[in-house]
C-alpha positions in Angstrom: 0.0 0.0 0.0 1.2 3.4 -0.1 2.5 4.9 3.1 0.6 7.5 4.8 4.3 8.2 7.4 5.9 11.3 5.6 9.3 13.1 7.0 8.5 16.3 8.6 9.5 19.4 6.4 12.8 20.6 6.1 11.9 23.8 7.5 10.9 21.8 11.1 13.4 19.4 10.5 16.1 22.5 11.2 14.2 23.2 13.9 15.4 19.7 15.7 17.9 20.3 18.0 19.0 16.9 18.0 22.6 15.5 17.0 21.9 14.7 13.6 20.4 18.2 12.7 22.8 20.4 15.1 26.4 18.4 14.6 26.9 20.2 11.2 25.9 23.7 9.9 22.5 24.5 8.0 24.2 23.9 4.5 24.9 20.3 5.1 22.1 17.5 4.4 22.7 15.0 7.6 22.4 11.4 6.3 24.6 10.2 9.0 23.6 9.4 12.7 20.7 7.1 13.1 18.0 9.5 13.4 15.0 9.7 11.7 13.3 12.3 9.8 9.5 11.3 10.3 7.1 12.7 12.6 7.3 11.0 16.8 4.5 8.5 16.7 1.3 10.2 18.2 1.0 7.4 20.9 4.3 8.1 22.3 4.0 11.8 22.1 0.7 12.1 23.8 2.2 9.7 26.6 5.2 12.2 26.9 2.6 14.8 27.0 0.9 13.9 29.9 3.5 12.8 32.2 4.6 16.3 31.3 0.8 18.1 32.0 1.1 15.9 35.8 4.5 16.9 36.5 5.3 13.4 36.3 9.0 14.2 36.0 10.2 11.9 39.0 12.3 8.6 39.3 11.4 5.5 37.0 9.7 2.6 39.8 11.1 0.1 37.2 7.1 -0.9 36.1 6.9 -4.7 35.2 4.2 -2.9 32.4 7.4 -2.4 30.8 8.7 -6.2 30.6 5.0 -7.0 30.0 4.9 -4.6 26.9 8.1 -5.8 25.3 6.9 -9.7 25.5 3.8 -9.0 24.0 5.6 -6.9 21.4 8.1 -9.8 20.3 5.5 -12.2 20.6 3.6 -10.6 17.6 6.4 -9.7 15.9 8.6 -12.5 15.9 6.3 -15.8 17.7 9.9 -15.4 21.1 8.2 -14.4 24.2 10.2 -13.6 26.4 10.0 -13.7 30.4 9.2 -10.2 31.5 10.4 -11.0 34.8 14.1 -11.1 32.9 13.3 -7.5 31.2 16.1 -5.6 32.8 16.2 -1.7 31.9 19.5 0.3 31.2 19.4 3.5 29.4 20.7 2.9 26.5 21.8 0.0 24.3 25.8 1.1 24.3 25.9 1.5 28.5 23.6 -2.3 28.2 26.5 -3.7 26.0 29.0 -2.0 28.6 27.7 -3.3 31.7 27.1 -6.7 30.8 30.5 -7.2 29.4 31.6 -5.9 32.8 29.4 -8.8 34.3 30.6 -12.1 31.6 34.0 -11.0 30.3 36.1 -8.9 32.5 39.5 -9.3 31.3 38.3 -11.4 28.7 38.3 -11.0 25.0 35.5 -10.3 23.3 34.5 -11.4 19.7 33.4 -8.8 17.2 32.3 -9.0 13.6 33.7 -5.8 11.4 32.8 -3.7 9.5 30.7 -2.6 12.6 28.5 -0.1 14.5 31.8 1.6 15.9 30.7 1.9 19.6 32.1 -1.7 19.8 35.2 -1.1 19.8 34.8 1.3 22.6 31.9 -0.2 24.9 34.0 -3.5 24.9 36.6 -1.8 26.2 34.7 0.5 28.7 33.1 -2.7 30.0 37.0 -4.2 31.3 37.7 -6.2 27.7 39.1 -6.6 24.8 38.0 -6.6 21.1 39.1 -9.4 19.3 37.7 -8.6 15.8 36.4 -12.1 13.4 35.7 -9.7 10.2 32.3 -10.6 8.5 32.9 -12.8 5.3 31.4 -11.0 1.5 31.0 -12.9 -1.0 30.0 -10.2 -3.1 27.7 -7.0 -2.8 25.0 -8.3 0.0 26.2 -11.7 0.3 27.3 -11.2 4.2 28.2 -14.5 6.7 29.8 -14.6 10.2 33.3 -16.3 9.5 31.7 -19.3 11.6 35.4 -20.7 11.5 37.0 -17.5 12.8 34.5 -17.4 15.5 35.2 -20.9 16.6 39.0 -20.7 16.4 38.5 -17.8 18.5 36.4 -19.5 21.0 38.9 -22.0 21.0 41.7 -19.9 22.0 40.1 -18.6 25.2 37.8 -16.0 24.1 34.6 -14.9 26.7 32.2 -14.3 24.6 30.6 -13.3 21.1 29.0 -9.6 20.6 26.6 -9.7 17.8 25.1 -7.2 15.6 21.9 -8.9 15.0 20.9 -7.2 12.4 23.9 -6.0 11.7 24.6 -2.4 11.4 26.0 -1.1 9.1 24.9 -3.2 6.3 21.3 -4.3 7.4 21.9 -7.7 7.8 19.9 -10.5 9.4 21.7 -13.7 10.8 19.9 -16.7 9.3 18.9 -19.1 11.9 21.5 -21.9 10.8 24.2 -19.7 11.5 22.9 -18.2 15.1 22.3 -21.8 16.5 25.9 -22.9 15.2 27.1 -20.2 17.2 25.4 -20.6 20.3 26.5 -24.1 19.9 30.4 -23.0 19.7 29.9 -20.8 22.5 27.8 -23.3 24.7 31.1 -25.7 24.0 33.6 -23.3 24.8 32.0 -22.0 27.9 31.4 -18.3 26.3 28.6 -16.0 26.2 27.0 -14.5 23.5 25.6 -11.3 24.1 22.8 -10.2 20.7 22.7 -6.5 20.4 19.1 -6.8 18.6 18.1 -2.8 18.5 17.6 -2.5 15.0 15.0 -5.9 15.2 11.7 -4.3 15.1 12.4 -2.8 11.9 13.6 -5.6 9.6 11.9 -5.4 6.3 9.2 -7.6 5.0 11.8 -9.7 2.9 13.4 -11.6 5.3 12.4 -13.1 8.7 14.2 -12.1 12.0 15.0 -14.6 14.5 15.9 -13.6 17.9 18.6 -15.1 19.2 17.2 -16.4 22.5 14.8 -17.8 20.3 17.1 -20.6 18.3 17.6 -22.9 20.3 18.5 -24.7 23.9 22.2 -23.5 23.6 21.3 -20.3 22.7 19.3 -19.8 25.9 22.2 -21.0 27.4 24.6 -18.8 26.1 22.3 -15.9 25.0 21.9 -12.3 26.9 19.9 -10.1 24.1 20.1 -6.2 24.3 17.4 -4.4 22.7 15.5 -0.7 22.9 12.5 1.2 21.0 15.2 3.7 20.4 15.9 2.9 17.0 12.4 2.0 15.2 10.4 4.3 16.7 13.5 7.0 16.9 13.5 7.9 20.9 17.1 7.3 21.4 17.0 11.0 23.4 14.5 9.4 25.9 17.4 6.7 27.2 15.9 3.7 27.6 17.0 0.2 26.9 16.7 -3.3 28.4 19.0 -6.8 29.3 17.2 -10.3 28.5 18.2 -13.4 29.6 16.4 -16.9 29.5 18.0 -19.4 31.2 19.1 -20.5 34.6 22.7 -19.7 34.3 26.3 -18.9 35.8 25.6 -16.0 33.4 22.2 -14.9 33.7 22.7 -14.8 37.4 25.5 -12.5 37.1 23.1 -10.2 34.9 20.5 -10.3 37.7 22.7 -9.4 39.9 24.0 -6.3 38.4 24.1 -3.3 40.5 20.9 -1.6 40.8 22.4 1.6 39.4 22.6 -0.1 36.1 18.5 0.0 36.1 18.2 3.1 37.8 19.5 5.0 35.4 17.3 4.3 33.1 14.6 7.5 32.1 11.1 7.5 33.4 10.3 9.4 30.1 12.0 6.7 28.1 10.3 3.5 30.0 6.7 5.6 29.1 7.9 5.8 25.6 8.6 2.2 25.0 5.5 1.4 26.9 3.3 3.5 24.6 5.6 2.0 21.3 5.3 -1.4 21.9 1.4 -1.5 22.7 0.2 1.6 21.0 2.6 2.4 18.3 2.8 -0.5 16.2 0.9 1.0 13.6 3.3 3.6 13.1 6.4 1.0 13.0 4.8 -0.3 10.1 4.3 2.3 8.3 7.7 3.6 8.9 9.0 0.4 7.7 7.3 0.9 4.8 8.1 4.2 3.7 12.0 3.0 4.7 11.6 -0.2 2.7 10.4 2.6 -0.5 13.2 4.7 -0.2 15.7 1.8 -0.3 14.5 0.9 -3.7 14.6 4.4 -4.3 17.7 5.1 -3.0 19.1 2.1 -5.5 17.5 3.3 -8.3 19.2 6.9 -7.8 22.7 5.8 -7.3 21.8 3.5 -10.7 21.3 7.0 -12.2 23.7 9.3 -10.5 27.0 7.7 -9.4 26.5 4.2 -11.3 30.1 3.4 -9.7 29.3 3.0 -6.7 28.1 -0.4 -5.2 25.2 -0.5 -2.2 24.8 -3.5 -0.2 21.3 -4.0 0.1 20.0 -3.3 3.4 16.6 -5.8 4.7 16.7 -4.6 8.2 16.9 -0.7 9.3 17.5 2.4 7.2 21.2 2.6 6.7 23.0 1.6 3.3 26.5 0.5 3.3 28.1 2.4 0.0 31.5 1.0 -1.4 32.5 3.8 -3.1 36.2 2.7 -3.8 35.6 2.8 -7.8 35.3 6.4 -7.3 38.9 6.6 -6.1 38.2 8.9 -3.4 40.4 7.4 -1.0 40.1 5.5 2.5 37.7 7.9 3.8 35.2 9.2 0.8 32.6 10.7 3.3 34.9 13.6 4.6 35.0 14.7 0.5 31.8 13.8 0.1 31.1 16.8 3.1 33.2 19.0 2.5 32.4 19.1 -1.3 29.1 17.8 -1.7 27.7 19.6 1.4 26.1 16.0 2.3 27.0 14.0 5.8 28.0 10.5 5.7 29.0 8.5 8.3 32.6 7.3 7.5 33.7 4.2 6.8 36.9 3.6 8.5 35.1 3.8 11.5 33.4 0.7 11.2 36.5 -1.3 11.3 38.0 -3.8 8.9 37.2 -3.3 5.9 35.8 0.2 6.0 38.0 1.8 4.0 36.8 3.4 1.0 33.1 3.0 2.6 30.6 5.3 3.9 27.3 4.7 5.8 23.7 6.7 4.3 20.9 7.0 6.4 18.0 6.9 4.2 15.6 7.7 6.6 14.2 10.8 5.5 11.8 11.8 2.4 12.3 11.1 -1.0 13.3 14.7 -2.1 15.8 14.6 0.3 17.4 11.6 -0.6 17.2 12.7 -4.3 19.1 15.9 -3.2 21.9 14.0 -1.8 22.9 11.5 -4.3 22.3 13.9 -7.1 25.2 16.1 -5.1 27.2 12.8 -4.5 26.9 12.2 -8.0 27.7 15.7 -9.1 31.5 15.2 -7.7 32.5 12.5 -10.3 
């Protein structure tokens, strides 16, 4: 059908005062940080509103509507319900990552899969580890696999535990089944953890099936501790709010319970509303989003077709970022910064992500169809 979610207008859109609209000056289009340009959904908003009109502005009391919310969500979504007793909050999906690494790896190493969401490399590290990086394997434009061999070599060699990207960002990829329970599987035999950072889940496209990973199998719920937030599909990352799963009886999920209570306190009361109102009220919206996201990716391929034929996208089917290689282009290891300070248009930059970045750049498509046009007609300008 044809959406009814529009972006706002660019006018308003300047208005935002947000990272993605403030970071860079009025002459830049911001394609970069994973914001999106569409209006708040009116559930969330008119929850916001109220807590706002009752001065509701107090601590969070850590509702178990919350837990209750999310299961039901997932339930619908994806046929995993998870035990909202085991719903833990955080505030956001980085400081989640950070503390539980704190909890199952300290010292340890910790596998990650490049090129990748480039808070990895720091949160690891934050959270008393070390990266130890298993590159993804391409076997040509959107033909992604975790190197299941590098992971279990890895594992073999003493490492604590297995950080996916699930989907992956930057390249929107979902993790077939197969391949999640043969990791769980390693992970289970090596006595590691496997900790699913499964944000961008809820808004996978309709071409592909997501499967979470507490959902695969006996080893996964083993092995798995899943990390997820509303912040990314329904685009409240500002209201802090995110959440620590676990599933089974374990060495592990008892050291997640028993996390310091300042890891749950600091989540928002404005954010646990938010996801409260998204999950039950808001699904609506999330669809439609999805499907004005899932239009401009075809979109989006059909421009760079026209405009800068050269460069290769991977084909994203979960979330609204596109993974450019633009290395035909010969614009060196880091074609974003020309691409802003030339084209007037923000990228995120490749090198970033890690191995094999170079040459790269992340788009966030997220925004209307005239302002996508806009940017890879001034990308394509610069050949």
């Amino acid at each position: 059908g044809v959406t009814e979610l529009h972006a706002d207008p660019m006018a308003l859109l300047r208005t935002r005062t947000s990272s993605k609209w403030r970071f860079y000056g009025p002459d830049v289009l911001p394609l970069w940080v994973a914001e999106m340009d569409y209006p708040l959904a009116t559930p969330i908003a008119s929850r916001l509103i109220g807590l706002i009109g009752r001065s509701d502005t107090g601590y969070d009391p850590r509702p178990q509507e919350l837990g209750r919310a999310w299961s039901d969500f997932a339930r619908d979504a994806w046929g995993w319900t998870p035990d909202p007793a085991r719903v833990l909050e955080a505030s956001d999906v980085s400081t989640a990552i950070v503390e539980t690494v704190r909890q199952v790896a300290p010292g340890g190493r910790v596998i990650i899969t490049s090129p990748v969401y480039p808070p990895f490399f720091t949160t690891v590290v934050e959270g008393g580890a070390e990266t130890l990086d298993v590159p993804l394997i391409s076997d040509g434009p959107s033909q992604w696999r975790l190197d299941l061999d590098g992971i279990e070599a890895a594992l073999a060699d003493g490492a604590a535990a297995v950080l996916l990207c699930h989907p992956h960002n930057p390249i929107g990829h979902v993790h077939p089944r197969e391949e999640l329970e043969r990791v769980a599987e390693l992970a289970r035999e090596h006595g590691a953890v496997v900790i699913s950072d499964e944000v961008h889940a809820p808004l996978t496209h309709s071409d592909v099936e997501f499967t979470p990973f507490l959902s695969v199998s006996d080893a996964a719920r083993d092995v798995g501790i899943a990390i997820s937030s509303g912040s990314k599909a329904w685009n409240i990352a500002g209201l802090k709010l995110a959440f620590i799963m676990t599933e089974a009886d374990t060495a592990a999920a008892a050291r997640i319970a028993g996390m310091p209570q300042s890891v749950q306190h600091r989540a928002s009361h404005f954010g646990v509303h938010a996801a409260i109102a998204a999950f039950t009220e808001a699904r609506d919206w999330l669809a439609e989003a999805v499907e004005a996201i899932e239009a401009n990716r075809h979109r989006l391929r059909a421009l760079l077709e026209e405009h800068a034929p050269e460069v290769v996208m991977h084909e994203p089917r979960a979330g609204y970022l596109a993974w450019l290689d633009l290395r035909a282009l010969g614009w060196g290891d880091d074609p974003a910064a020309r691409i802003l300070a030339e084209a007037k248009v923000a990228l995120n930059h490749g090198p970033a992500f890690g191995a094999g970045g170079a040459g790269h750049a992340r788009l966030n498509f997220a925004c209307s169809p005239e302002t996508l046009e806009e940017a890879v007609r001034r990308i394509g300008a610069l050949r």
